[in-house]
Each structure stands twice: as C-alpha cells, then as structure tokens.
PDB file of N, CA, C and O in Angstrom:
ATOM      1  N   UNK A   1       0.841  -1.196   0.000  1.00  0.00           N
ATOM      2  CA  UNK A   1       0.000   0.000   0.000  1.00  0.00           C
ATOM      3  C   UNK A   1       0.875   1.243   0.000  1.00  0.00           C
ATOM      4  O   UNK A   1       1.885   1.438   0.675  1.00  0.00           O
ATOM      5  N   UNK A   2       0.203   2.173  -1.025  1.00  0.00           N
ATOM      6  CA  UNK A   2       1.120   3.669  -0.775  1.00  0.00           C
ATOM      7  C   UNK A   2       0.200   4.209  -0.266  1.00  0.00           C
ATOM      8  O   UNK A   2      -0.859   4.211  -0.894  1.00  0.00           O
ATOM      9  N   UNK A   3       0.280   5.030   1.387  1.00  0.00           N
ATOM     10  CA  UNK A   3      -0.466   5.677   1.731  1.00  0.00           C
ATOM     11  C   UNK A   3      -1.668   5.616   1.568  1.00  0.00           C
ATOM     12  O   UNK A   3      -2.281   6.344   0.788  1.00  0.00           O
ATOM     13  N   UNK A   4      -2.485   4.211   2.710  1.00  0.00           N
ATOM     14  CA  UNK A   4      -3.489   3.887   2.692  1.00  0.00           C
ATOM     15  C   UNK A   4      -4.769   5.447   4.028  1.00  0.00           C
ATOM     16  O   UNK A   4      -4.471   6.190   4.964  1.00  0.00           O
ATOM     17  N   UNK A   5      -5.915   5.182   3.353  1.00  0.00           N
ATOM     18  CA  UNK A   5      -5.975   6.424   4.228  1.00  0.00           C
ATOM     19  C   UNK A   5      -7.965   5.975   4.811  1.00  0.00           C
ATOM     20  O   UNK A   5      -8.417   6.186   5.936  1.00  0.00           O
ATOM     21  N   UNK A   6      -8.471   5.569   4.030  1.00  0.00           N
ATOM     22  CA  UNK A   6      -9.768   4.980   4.461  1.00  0.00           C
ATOM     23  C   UNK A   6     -10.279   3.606   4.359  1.00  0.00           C
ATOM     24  O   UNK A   6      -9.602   2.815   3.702  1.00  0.00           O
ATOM     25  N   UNK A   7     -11.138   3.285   4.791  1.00  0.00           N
ATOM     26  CA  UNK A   7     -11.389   1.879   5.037  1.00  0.00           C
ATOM     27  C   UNK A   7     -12.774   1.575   5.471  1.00  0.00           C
ATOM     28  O   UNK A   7     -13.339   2.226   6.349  1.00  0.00           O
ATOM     29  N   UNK A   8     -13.293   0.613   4.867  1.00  0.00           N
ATOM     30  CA  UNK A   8     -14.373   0.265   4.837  1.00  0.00           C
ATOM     31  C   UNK A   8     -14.783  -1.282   4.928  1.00  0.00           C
ATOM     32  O   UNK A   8     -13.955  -2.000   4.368  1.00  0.00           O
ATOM     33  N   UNK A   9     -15.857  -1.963   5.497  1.00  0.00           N
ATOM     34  CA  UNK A   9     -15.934  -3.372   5.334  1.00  0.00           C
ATOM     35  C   UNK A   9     -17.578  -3.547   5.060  1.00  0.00           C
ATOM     36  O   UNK A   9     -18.522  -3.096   5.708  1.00  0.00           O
ATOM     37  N   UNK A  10     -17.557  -4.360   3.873  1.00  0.00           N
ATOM     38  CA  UNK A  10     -18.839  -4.919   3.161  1.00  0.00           C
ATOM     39  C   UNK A  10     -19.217  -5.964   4.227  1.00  0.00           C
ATOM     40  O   UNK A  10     -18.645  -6.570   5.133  1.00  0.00           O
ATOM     41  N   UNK A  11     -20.497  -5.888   3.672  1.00  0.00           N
ATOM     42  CA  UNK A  11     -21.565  -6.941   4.553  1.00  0.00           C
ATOM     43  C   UNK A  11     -20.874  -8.794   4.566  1.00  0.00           C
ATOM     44  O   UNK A  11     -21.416  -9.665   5.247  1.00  0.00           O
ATOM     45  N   UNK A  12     -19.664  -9.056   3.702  1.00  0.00           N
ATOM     46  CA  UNK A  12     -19.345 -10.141   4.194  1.00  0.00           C
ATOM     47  C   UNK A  12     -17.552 -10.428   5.028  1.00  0.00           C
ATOM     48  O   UNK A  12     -16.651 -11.265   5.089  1.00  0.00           O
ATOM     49  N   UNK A  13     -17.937  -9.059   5.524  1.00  0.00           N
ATOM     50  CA  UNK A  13     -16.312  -8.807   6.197  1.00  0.00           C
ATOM     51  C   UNK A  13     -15.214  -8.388   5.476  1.00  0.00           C
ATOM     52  O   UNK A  13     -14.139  -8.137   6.019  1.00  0.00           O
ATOM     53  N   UNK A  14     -15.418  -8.290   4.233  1.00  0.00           N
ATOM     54  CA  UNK A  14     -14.210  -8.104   3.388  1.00  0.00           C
ATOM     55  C   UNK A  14     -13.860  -6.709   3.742  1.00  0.00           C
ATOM     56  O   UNK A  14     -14.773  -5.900   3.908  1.00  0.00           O
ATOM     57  N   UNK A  15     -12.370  -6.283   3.899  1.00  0.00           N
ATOM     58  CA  UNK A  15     -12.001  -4.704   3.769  1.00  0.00           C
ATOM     59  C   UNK A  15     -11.793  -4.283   2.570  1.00  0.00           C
ATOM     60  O   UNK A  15     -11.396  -4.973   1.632  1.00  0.00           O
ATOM     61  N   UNK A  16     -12.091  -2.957   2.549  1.00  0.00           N
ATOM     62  CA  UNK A  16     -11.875  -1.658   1.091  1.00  0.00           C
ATOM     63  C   UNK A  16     -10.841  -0.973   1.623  1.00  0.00           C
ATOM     64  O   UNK A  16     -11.131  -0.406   2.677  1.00  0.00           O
ATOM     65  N   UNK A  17      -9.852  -0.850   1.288  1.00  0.00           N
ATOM     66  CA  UNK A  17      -8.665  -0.093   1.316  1.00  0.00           C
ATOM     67  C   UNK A  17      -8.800   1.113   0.650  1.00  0.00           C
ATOM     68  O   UNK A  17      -9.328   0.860  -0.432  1.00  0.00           O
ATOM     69  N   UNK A  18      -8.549   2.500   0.777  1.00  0.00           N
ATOM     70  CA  UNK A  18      -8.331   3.198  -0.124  1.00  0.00           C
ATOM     71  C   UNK A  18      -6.751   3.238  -0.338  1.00  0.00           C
ATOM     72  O   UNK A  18      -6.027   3.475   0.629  1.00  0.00           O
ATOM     73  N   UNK A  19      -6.187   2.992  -1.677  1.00  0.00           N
ATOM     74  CA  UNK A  19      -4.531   3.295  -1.529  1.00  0.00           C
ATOM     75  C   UNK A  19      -4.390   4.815  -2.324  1.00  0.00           C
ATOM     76  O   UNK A  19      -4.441   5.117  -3.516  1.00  0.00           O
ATOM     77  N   UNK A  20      -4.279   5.260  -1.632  1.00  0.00           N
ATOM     78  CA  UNK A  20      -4.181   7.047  -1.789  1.00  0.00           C
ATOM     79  C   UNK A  20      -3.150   6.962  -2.997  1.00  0.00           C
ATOM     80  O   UNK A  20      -3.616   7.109  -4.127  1.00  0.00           O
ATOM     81  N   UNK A  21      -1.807   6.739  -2.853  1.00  0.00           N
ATOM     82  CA  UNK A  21      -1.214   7.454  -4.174  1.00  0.00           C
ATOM     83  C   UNK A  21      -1.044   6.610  -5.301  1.00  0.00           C
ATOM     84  O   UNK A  21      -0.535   6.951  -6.368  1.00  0.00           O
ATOM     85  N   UNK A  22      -1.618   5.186  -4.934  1.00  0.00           N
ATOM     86  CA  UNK A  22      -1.563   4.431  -6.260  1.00  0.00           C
ATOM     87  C   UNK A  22      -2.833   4.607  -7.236  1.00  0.00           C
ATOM     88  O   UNK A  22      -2.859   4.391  -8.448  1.00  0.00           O
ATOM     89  N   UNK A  23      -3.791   5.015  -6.477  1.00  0.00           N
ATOM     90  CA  UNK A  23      -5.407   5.558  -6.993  1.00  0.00           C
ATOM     91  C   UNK A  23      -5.839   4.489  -6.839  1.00  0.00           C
ATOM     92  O   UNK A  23      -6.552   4.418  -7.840  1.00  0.00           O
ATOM     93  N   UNK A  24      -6.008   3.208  -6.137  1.00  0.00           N
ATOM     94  CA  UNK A  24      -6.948   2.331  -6.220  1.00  0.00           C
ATOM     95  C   UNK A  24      -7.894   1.806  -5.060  1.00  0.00           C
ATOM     96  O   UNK A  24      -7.976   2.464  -4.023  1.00  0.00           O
ATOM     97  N   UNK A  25      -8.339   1.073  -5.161  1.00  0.00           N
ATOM     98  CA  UNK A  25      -9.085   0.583  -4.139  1.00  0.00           C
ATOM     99  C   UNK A  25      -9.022  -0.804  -3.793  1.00  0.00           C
ATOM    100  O   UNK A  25      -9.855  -1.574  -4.270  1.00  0.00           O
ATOM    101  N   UNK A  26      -8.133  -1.209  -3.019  1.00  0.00           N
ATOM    102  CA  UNK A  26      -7.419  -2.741  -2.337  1.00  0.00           C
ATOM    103  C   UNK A  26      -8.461  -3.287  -1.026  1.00  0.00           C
ATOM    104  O   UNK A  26      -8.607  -2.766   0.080  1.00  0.00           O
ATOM    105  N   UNK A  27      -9.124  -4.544  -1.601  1.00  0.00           N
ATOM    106  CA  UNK A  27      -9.672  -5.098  -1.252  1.00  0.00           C
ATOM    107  C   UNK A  27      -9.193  -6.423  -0.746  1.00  0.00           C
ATOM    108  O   UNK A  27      -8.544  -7.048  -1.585  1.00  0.00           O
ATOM    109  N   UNK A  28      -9.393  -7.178   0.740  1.00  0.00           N
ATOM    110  CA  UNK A  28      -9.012  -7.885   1.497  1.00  0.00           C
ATOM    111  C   UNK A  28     -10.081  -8.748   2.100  1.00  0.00           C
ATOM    112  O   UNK A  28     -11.178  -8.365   2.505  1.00  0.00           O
ATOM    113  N   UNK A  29      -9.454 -10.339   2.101  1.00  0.00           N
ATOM    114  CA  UNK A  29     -10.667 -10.814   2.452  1.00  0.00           C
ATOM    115  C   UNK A  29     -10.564 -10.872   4.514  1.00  0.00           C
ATOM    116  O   UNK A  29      -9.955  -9.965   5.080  1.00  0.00           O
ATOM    117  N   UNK A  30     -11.099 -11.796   5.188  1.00  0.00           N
ATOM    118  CA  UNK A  30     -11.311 -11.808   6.882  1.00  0.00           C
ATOM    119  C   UNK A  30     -10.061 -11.896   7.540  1.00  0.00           C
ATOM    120  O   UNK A  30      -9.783 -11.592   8.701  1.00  0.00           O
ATOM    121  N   UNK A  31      -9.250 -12.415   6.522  1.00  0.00           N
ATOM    122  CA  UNK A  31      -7.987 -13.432   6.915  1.00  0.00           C
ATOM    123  C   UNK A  31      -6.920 -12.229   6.719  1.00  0.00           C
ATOM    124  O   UNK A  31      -5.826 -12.611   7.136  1.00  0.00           O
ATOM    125  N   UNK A  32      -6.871 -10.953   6.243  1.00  0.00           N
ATOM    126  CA  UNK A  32      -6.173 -10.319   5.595  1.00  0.00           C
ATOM    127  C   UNK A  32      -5.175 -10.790   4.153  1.00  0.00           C
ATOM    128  O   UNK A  32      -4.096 -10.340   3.770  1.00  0.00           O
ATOM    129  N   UNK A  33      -5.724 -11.469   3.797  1.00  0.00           N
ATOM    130  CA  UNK A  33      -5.139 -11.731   2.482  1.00  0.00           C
ATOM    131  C   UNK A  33      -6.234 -10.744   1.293  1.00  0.00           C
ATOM    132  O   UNK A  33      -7.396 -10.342   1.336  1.00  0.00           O
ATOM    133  N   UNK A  34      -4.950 -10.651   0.156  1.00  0.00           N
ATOM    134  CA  UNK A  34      -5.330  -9.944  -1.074  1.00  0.00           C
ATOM    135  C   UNK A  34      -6.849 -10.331  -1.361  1.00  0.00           C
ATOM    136  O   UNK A  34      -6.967 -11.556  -1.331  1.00  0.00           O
ATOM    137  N   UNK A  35      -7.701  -9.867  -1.551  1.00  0.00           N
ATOM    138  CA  UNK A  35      -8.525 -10.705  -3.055  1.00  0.00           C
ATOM    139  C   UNK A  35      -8.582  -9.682  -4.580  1.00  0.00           C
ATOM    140  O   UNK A  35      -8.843 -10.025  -5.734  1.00  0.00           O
ATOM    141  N   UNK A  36      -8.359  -8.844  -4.227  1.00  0.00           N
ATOM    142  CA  UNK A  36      -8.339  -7.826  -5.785  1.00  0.00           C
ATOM    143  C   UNK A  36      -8.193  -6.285  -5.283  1.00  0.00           C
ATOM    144  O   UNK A  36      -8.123  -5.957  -4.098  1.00  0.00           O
ATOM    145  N   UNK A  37      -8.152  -5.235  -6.601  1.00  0.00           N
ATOM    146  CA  UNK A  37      -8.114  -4.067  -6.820  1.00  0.00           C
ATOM    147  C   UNK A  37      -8.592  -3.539  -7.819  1.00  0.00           C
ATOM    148  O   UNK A  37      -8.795  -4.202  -8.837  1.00  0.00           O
ATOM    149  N   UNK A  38      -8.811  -2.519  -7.757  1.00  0.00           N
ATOM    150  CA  UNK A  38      -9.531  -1.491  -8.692  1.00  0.00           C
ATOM    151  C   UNK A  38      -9.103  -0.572  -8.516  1.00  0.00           C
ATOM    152  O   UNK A  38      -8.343  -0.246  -7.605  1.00  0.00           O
ATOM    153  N   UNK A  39      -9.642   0.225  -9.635  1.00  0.00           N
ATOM    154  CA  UNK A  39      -8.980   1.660 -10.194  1.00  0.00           C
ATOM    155  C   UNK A  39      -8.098   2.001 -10.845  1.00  0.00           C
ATOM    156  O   UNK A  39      -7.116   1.281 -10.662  1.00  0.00           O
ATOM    157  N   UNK A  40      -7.842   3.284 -12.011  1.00  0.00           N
ATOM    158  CA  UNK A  40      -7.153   3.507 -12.655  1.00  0.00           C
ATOM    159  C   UNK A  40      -6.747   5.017 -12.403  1.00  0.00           C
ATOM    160  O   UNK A  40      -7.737   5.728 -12.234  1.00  0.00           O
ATOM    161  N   UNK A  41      -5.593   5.651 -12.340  1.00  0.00           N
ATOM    162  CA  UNK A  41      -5.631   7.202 -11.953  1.00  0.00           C
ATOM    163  C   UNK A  41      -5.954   7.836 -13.721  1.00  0.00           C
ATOM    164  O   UNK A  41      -5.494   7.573 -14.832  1.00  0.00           O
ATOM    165  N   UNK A  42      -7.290   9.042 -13.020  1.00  0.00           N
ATOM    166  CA  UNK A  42      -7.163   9.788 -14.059  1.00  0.00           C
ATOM    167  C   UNK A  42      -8.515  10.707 -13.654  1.00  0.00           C
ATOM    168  O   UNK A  42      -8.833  11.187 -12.565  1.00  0.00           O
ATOM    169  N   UNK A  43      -9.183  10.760 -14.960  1.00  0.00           N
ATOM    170  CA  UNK A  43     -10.430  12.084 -14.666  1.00  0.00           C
ATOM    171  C   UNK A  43     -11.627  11.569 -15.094  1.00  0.00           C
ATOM    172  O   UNK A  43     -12.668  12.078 -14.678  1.00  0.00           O
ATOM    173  N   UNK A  44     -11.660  10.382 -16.071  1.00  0.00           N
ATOM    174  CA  UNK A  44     -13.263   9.711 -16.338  1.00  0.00           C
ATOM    175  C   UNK A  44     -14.068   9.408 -15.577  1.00  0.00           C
ATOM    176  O   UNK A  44     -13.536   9.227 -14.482  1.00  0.00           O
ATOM    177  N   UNK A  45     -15.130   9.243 -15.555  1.00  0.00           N
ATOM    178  CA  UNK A  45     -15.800   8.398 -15.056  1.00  0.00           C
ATOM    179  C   UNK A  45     -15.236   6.734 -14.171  1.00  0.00           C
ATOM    180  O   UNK A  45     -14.812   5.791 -14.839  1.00  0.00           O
ATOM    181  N   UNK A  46     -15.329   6.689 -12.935  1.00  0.00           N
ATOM    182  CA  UNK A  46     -14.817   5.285 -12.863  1.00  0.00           C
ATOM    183  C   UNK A  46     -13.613   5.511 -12.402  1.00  0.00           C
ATOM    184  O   UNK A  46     -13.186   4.815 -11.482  1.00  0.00           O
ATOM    185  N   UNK A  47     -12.868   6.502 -12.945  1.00  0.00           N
ATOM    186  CA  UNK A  47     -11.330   6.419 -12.741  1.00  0.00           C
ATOM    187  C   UNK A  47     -10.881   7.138 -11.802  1.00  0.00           C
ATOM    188  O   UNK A  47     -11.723   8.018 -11.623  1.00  0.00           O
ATOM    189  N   UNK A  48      -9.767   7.309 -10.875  1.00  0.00           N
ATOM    190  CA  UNK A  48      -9.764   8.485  -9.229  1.00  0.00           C
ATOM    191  C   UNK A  48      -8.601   9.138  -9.351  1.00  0.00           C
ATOM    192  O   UNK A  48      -7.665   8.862 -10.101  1.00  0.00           O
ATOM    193  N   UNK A  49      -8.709  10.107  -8.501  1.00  0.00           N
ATOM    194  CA  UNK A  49      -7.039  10.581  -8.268  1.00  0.00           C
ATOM    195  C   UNK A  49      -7.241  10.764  -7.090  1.00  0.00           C
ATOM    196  O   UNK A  49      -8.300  11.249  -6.691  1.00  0.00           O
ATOM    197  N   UNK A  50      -6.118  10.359  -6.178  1.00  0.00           N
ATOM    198  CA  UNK A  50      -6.367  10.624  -4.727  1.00  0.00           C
ATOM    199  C   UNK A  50      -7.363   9.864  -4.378  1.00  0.00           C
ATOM    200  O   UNK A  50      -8.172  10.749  -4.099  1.00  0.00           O
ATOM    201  N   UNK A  51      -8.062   8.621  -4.131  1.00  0.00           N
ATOM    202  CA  UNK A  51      -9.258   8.514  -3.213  1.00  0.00           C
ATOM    203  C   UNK A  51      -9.046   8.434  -1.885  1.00  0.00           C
ATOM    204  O   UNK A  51      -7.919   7.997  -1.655  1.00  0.00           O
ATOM    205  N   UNK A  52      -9.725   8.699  -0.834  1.00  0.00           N
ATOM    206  CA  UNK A  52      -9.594   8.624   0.808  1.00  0.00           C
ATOM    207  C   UNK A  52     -10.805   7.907   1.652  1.00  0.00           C
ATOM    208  O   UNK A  52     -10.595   6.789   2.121  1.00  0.00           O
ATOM    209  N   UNK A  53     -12.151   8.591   1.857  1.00  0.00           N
ATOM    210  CA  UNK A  53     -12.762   8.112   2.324  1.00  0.00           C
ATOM    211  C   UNK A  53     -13.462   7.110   1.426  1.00  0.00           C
ATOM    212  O   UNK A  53     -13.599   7.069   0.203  1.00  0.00           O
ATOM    213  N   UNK A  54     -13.886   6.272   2.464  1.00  0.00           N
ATOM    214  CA  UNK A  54     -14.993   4.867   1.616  1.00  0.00           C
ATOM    215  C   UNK A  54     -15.954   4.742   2.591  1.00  0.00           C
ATOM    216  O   UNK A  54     -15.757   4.893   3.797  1.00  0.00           O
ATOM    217  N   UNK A  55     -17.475   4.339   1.818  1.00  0.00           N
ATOM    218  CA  UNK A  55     -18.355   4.212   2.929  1.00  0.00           C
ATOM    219  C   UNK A  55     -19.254   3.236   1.624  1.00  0.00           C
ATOM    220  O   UNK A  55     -19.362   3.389   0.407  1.00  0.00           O
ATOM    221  N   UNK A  56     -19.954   1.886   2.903  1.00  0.00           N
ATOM    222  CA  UNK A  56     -20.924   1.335   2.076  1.00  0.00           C
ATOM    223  C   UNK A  56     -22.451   1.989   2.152  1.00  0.00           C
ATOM    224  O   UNK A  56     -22.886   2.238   3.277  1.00  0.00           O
ATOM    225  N   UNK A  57     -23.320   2.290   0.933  1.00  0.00           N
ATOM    226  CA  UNK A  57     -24.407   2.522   0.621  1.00  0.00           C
ATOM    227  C   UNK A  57     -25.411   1.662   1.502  1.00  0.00           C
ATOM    228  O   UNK A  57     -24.813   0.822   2.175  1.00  0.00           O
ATOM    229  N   UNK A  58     -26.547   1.664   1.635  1.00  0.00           N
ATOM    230  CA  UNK A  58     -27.395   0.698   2.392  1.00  0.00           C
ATOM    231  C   UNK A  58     -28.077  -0.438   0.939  1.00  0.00           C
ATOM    232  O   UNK A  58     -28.762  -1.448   1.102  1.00  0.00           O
ATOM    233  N   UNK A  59     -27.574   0.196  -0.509  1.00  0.00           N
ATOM    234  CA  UNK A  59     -27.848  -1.445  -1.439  1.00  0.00           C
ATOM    235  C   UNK A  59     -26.319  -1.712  -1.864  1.00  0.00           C
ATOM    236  O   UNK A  59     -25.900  -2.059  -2.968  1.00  0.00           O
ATOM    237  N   UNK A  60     -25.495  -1.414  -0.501  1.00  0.00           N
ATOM    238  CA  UNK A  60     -24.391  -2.340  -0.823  1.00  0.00           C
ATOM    239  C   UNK A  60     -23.315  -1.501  -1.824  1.00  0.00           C
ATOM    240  O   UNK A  60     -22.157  -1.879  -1.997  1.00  0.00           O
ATOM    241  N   UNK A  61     -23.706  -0.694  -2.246  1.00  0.00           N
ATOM    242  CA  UNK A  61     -22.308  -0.317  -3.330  1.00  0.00           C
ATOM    243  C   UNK A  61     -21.400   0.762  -2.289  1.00  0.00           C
ATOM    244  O   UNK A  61     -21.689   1.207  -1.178  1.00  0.00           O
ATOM    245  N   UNK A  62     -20.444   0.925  -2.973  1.00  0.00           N
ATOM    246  CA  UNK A  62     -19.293   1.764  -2.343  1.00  0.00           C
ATOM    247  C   UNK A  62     -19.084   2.695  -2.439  1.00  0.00           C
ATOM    248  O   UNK A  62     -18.591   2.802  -3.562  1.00  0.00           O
ATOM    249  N   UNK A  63     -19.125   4.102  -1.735  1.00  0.00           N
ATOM    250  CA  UNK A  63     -18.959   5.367  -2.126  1.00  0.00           C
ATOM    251  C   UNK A  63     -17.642   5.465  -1.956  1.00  0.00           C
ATOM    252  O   UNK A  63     -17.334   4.969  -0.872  1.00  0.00           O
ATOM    253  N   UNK A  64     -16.653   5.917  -2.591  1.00  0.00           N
ATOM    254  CA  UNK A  64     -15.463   6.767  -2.775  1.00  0.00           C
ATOM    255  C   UNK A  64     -15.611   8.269  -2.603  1.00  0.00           C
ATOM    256  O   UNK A  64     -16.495   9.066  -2.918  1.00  0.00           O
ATOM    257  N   UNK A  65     -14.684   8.354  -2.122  1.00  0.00           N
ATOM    258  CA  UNK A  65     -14.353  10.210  -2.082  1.00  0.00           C
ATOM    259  C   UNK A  65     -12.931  10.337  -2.911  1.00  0.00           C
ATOM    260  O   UNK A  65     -11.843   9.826  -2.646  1.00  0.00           O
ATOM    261  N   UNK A  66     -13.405  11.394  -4.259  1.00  0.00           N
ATOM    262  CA  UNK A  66     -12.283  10.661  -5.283  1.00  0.00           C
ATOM    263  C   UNK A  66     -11.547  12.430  -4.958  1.00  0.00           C
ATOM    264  O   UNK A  66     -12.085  13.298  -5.646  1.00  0.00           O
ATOM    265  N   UNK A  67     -10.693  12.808  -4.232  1.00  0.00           N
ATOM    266  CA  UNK A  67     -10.366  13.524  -3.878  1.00  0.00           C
ATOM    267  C   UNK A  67      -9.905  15.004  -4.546  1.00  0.00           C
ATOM    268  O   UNK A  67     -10.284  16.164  -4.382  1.00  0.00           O
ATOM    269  N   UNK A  68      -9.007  14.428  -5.286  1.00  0.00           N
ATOM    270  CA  UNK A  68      -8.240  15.536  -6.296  1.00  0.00           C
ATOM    271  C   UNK A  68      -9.359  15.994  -7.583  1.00  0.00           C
ATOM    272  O   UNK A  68      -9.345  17.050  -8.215  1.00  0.00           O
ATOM    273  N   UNK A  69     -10.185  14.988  -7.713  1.00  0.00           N
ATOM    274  CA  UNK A  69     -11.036  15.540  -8.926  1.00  0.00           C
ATOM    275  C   UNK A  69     -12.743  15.828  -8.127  1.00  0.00           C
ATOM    276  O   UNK A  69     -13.806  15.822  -8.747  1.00  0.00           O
ATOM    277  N   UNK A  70     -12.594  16.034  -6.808  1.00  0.00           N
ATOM    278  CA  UNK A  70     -13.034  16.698  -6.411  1.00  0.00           C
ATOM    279  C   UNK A  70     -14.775  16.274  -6.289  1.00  0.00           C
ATOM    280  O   UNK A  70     -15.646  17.117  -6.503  1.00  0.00           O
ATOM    281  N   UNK A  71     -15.032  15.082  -5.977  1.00  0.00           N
ATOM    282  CA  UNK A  71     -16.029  14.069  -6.679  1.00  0.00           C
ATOM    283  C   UNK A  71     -16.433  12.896  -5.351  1.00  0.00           C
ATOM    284  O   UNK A  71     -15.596  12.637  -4.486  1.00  0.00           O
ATOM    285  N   UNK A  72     -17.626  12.352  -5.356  1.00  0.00           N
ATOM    286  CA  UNK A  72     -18.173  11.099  -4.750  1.00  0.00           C
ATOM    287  C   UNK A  72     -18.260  10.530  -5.960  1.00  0.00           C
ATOM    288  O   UNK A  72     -18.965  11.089  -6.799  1.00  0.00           O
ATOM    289  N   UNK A  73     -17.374   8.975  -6.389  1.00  0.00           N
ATOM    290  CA  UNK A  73     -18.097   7.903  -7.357  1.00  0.00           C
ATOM    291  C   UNK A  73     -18.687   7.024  -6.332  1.00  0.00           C
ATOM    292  O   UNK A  73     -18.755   7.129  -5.107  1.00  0.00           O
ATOM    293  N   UNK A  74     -19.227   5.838  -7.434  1.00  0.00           N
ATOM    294  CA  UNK A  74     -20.072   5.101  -6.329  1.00  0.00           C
ATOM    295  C   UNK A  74     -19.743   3.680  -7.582  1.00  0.00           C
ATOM    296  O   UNK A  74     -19.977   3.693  -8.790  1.00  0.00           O
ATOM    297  N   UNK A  75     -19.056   2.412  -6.629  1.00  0.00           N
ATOM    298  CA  UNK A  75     -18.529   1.124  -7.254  1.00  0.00           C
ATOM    299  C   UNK A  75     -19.351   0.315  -7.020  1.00  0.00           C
ATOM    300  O   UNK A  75     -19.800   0.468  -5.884  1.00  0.00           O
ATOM    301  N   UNK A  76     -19.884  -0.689  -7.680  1.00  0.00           N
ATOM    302  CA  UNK A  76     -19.871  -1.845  -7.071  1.00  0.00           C
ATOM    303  C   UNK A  76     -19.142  -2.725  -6.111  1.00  0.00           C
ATOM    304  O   UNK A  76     -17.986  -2.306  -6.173  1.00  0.00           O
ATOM    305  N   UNK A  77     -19.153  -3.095  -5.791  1.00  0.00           N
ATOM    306  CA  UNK A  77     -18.144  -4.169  -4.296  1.00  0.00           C
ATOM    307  C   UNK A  77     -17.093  -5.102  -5.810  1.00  0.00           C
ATOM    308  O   UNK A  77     -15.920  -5.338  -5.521  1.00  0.00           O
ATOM    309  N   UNK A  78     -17.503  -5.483  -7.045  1.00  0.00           N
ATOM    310  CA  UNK A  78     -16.321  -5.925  -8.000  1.00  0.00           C
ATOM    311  C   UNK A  78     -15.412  -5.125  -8.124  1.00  0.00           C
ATOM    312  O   UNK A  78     -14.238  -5.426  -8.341  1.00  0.00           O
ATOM    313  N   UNK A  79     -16.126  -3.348  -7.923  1.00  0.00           N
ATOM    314  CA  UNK A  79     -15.395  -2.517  -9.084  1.00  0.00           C
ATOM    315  C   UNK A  79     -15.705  -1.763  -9.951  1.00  0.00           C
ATOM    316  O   UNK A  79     -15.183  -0.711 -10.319  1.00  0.00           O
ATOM    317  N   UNK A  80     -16.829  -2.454 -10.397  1.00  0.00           N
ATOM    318  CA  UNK A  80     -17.344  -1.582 -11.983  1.00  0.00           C
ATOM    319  C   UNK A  80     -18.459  -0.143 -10.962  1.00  0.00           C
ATOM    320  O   UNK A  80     -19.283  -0.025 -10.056  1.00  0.00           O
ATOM    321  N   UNK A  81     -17.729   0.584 -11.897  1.00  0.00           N
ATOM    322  CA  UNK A  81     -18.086   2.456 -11.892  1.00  0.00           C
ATOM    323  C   UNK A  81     -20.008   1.994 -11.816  1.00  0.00           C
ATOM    324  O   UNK A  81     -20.441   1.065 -12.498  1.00  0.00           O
ATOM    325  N   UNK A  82     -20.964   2.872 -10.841  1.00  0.00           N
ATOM    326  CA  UNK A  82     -21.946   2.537 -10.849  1.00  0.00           C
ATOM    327  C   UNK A  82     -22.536   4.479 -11.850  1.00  0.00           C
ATOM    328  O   UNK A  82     -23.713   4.690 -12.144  1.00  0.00           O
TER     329      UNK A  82
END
C-alpha cells in the first residue's frame, strides 16, 4: 500500500482499502489476504485521483471520495463504476 488512508468493510467482512497514491481501491478478504483491486488514476468516469474516504451505501455499493477531482463515485463491491 502507498499511503493507505480509508477503510471500509462490506456486509461479508471483506475490507476496502483506499490506496491514496496508487489511486486504487485494495480489497481484502477476513484473513487479511489480497482478493483484488480497482482503479485507474485519471479524470473519467470510474477512474480516481487521490481517493480517501470509503463508505458502504445501504444497497451495498461503495462510495469513494475521489479527492483531487473533487467528486463522490459510487462502485460496485467488483469494481465496476456505478
């Protein structure tokens, strides 16, 4: 992790990492092992610069606070840009 800064856990324990300067979002399963990542740095849709805070929605998707571009996206728990 480069400068992990928020954190979040879905309804089946898994953690959301935010990794601040890599732009992604590092996801962990109970055990602390890997299970995946997301994100790409930039300005589209979907894509972050800086993310920090994470919070789950009440139907489950993921809010990001995409920092530098100044923005709430909102992921699915895979990933894909909602």
């Amino acid at each position: 992790l480069m400068n992990p800064w928020g954190a979040a856990f879905n309804g089946r324990g898994e953690l959301f990492v935010s990794d601040t300067f890599s732009n992604r979002i590092i996801v962990y399963d109970r055990e602390g092992a890997f299970v995946r990542g997301f994100g790409t740095r930039g300005f589209g849709e979907g894509q972050l610069d800086r993310p920090r805070g994470l919070a789950f929605t009440g139907d489950g998707e993921l809010a990001v606070v995409d920092n530098w571009n100044y923005r709430v996206q909102v992921f699915r728990e895979d990933g894909t840009f909602v």
